[in-house]
Every structure is written in structure tokens, then in C-alpha cells.
N, CA, C and O atoms as a GROMACS GRO file, in nm:
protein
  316
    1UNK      N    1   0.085  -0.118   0.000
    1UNK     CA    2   0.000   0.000   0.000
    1UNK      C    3   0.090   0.124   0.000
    1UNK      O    4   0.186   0.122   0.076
    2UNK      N    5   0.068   0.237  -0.081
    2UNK     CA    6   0.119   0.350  -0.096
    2UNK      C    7   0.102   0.416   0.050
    2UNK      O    8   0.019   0.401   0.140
    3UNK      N    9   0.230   0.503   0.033
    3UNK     CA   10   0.209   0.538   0.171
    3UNK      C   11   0.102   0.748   0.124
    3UNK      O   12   0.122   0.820   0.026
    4UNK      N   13   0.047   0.762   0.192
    4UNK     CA   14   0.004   0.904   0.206
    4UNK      C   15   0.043   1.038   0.204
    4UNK      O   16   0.027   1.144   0.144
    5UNK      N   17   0.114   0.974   0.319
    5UNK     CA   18   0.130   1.103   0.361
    5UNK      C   19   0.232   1.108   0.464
    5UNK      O   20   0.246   0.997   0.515
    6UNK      N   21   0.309   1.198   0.515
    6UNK     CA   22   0.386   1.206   0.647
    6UNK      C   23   0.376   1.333   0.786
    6UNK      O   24   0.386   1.456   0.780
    7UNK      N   25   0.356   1.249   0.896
    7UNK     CA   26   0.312   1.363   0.988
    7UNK      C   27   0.403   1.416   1.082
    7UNK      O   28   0.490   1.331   1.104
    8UNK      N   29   0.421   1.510   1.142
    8UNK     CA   30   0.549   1.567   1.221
    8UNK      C   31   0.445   1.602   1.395
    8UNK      O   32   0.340   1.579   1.455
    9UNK      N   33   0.510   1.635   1.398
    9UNK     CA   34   0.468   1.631   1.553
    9UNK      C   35   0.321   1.516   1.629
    9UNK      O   36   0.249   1.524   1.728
   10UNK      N   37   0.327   1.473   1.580
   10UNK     CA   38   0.180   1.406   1.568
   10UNK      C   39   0.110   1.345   1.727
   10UNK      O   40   0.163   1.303   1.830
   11UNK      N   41   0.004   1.360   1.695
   11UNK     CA   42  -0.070   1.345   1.868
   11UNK      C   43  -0.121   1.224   1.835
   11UNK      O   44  -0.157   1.209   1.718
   12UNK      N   45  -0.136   1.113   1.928
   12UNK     CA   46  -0.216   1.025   1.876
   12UNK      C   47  -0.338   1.010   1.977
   12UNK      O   48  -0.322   0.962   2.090
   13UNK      N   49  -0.481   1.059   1.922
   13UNK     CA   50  -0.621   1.080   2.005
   13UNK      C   51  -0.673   0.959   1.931
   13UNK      O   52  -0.691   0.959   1.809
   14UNK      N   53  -0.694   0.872   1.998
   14UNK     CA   54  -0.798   0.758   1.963
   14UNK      C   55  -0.891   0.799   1.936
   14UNK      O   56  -0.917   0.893   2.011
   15UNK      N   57  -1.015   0.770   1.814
   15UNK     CA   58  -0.990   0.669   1.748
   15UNK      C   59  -0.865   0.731   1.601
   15UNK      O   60  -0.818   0.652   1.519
   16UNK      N   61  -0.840   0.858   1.602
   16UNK     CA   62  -0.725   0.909   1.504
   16UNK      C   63  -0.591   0.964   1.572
   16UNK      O   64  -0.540   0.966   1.683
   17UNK      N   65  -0.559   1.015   1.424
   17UNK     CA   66  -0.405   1.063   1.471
   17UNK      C   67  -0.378   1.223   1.416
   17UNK      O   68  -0.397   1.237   1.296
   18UNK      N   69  -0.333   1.350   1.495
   18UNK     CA   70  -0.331   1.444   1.439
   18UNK      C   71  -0.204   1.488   1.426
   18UNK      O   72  -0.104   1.448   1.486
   19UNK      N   73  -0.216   1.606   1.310
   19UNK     CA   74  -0.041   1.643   1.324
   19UNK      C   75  -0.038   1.769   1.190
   19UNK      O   76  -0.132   1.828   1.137
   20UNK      N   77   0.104   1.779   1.165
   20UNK     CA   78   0.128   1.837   1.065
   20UNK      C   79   0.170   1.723   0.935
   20UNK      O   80   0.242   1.622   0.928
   21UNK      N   81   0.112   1.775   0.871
   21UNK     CA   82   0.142   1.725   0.710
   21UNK      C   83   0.211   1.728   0.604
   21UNK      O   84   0.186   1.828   0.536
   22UNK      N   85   0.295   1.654   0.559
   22UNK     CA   86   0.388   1.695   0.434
   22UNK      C   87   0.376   1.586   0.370
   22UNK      O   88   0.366   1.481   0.433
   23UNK      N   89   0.375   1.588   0.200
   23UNK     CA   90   0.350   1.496   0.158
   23UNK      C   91   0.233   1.465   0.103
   23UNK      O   92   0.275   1.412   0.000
   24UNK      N   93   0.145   1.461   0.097
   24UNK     CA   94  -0.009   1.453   0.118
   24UNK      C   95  -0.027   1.377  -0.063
   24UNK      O   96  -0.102   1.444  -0.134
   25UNK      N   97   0.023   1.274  -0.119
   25UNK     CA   98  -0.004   1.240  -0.231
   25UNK      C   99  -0.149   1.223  -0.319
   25UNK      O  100  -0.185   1.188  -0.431
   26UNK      N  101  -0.219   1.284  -0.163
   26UNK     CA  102  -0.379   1.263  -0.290
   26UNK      C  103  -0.432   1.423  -0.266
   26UNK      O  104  -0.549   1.460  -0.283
   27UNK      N  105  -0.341   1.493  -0.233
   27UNK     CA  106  -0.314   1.678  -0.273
   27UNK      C  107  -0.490   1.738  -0.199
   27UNK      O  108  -0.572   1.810  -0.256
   28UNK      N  109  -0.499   1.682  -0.069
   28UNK     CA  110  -0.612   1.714  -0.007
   28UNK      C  111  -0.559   1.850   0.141
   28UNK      O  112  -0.618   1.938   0.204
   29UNK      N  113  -0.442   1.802   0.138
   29UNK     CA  114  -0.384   1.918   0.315
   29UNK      C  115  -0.234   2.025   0.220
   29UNK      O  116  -0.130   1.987   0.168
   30UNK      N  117  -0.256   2.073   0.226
   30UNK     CA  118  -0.162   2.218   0.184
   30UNK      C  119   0.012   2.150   0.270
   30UNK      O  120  -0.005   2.086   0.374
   31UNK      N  121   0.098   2.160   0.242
   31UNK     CA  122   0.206   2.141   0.285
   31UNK      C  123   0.212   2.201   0.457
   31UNK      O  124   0.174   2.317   0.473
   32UNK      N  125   0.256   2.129   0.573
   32UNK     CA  126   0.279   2.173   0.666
   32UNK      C  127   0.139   2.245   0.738
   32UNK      O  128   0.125   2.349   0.802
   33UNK      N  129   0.060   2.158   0.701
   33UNK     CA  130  -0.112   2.219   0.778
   33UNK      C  131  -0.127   2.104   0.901
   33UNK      O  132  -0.058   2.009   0.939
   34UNK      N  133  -0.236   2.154   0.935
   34UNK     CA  134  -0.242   2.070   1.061
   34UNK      C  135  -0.381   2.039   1.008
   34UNK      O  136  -0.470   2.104   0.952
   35UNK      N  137  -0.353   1.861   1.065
   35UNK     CA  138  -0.506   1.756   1.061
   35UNK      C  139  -0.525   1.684   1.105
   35UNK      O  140  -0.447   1.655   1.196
   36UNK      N  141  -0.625   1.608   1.084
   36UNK     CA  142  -0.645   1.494   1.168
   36UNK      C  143  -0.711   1.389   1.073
   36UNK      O  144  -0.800   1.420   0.994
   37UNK      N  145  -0.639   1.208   1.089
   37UNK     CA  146  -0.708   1.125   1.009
   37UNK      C  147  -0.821   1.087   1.061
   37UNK      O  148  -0.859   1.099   1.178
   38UNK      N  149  -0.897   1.019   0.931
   38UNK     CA  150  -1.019   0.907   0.962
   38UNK      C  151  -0.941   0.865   1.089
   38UNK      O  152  -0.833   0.897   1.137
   39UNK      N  153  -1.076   0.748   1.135
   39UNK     CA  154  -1.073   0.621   1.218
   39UNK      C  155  -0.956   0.567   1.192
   39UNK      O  156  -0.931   0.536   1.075
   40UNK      N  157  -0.870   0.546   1.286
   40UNK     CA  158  -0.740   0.470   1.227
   40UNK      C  159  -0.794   0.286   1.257
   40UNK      O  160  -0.857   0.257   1.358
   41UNK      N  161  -0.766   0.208   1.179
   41UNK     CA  162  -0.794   0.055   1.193
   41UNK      C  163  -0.671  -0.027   1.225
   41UNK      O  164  -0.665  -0.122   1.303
   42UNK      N  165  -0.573   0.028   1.151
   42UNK     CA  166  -0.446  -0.068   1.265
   42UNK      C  167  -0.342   0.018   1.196
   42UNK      O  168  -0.348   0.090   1.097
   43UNK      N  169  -0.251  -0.011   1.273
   43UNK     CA  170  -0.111   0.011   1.284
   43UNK      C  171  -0.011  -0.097   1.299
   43UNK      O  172  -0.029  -0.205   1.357
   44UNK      N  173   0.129  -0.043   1.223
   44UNK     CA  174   0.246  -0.179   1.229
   44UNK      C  175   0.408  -0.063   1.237
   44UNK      O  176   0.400   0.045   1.178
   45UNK      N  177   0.501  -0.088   1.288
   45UNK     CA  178   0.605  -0.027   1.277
   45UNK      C  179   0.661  -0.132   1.185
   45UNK      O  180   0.632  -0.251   1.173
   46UNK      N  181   0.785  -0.021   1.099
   46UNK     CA  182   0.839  -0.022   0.982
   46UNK      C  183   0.992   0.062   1.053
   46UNK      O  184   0.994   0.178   1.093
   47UNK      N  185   1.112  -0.038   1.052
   47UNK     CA  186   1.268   0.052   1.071
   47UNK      C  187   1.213   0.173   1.162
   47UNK      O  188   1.221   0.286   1.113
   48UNK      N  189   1.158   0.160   1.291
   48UNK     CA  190   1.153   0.256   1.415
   48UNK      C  191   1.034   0.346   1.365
   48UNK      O  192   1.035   0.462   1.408
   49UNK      N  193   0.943   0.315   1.292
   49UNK     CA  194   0.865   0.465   1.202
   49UNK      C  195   0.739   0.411   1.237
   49UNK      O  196   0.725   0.289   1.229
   50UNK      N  197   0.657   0.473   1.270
   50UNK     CA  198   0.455   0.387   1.309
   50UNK      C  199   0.421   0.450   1.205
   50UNK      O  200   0.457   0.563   1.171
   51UNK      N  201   0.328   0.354   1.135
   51UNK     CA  202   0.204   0.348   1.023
   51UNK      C  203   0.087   0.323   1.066
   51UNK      O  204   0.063   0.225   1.136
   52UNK      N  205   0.022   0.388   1.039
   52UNK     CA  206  -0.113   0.378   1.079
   52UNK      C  207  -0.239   0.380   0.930
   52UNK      O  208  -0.264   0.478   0.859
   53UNK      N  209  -0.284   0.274   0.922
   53UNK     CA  210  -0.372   0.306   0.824
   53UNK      C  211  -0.526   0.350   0.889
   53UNK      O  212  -0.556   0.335   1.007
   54UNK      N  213  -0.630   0.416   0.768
   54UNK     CA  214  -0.728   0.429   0.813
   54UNK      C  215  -0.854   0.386   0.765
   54UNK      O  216  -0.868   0.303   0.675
   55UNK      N  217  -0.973   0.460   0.842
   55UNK     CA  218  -1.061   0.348   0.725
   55UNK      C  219  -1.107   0.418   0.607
   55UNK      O  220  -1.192   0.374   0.531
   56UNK      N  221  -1.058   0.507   0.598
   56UNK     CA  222  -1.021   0.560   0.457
   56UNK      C  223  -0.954   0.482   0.347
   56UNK      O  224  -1.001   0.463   0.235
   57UNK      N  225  -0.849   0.444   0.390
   57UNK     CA  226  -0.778   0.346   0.308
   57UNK      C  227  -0.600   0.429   0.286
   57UNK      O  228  -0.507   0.418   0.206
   58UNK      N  229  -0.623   0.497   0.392
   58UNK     CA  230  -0.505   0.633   0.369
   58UNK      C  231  -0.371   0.554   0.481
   58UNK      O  232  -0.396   0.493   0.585
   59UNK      N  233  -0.253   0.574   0.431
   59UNK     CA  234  -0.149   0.531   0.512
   59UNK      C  235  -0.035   0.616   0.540
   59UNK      O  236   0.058   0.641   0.463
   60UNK      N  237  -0.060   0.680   0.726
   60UNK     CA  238   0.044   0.774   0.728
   60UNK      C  239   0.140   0.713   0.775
   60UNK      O  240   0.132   0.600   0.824
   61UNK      N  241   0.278   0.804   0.764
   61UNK     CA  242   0.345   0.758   0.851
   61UNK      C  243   0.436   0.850   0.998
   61UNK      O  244   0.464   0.970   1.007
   62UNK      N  245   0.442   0.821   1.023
   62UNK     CA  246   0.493   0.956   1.164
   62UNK      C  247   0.592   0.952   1.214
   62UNK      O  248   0.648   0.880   1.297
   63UNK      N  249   0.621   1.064   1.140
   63UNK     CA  250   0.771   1.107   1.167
   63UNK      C  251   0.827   1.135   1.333
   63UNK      O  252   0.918   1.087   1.402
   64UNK      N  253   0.746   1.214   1.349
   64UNK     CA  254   0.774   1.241   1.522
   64UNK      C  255   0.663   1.280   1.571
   64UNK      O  256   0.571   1.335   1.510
   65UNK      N  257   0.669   1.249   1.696
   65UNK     CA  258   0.552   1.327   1.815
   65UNK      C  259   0.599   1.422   1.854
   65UNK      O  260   0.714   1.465   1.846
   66UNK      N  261   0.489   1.470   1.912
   66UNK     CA  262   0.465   1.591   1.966
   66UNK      C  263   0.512   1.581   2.094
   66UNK      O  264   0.506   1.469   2.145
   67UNK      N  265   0.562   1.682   2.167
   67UNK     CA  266   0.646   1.621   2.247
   67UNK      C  267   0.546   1.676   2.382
   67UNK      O  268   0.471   1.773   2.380
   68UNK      N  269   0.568   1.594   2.479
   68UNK     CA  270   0.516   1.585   2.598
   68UNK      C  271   0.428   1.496   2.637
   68UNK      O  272   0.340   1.528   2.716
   69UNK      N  273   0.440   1.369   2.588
   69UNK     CA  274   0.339   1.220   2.561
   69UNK      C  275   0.250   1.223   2.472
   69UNK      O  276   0.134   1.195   2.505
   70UNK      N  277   0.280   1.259   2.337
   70UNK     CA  278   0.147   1.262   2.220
   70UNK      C  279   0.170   1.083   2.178
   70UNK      O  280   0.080   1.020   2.122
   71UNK      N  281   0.274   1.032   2.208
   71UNK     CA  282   0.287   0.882   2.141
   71UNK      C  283   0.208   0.810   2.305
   71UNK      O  284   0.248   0.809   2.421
   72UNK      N  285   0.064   0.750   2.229
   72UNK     CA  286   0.027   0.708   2.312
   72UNK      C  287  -0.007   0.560   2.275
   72UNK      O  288  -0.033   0.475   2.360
   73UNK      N  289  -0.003   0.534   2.122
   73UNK     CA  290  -0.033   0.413   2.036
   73UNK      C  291  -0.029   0.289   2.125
   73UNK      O  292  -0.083   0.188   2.079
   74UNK      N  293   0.028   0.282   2.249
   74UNK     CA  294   0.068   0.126   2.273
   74UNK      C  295  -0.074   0.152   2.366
   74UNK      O  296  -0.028   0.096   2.465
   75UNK      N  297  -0.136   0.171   2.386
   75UNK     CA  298  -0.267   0.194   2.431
   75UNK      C  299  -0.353   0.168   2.336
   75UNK      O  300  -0.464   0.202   2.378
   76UNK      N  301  -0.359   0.126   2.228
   76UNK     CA  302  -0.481   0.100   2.136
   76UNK      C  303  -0.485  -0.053   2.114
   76UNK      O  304  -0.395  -0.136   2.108
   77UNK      N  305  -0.655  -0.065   2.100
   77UNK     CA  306  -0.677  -0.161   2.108
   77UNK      C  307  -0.715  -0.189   1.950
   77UNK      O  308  -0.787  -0.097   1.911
   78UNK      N  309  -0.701  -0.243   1.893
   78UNK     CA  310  -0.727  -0.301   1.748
   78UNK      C  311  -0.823  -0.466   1.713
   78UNK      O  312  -0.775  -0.575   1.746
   79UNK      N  313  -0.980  -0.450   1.632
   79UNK     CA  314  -0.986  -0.532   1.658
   79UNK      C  315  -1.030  -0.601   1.480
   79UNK      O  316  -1.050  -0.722   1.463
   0.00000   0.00000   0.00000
């Protein structure tokens, strides 16, 4: 699966993930905007990097969190 998009500081709020944007290959978020995905449905790490797809069918990947506990992912439940 193509990847999407890439997010920088990124928060992760169940059931999505928000952040800044670069990248955006289906040319929907302006370079360096702030958003938030669909429903995320699962996630897998890739060489230290979290992917998260959604039920969109969209696959980010996240560059970094936001700093002060936005990486909260190991808390989600996936079913």
C-alpha cells in the first residue's frame, strides 16, 4: 500500500491521529497544515517509524511526536 502522507509532531487521540502534514499524495492538506485522520484501523512499525492506516484506506506515517506524551499508540486496542 502507498504510503500518504507524512506527519510531524503528531498526537495520537484515539480513534485518530493528528499532526502536521507533508507529503499529502492525494493533494487534499496544503504542505505543513495541521489535521487529523479518519478512524485509524491498525497500525504496524516499519525501521523505528509507526504506520497507521485508516478506514479511509489512507497510510500515514509519523515522523515524530509531539512532544510531551502525544505517542500514546501502545494503548490502542485493534480489533
Amino acid at each position: 500500500m502507498p504510503i500518504t502522507a507524512f506527519l510531524f509532531a503528531a498526537v495520537d487521540s484515539p480513534p485518530v491521529i493528528m499532526g502536521t502534514i507533508y507529503g499529502d499524495t492525494a493533494g487534499r492538506f496544503r504542505e505543513g497544515a495541521s489535521m487529523r485522520t479518519s478512524r485509524i484501523t491498525s497500525v504496524s512499525f516499519i525501521d523505528g517509524y509507526s504506520l497507521f492506516q485508516t478506514v479511509a484506506g489512507s497510510l500515514y506515517v509519523v515522523v515524530s511526536w509531539a512532544i510531551g506524551g502525544g505517542n500514546l499508540y501502545m494503548n490502542r486496542i485493534y480489533h
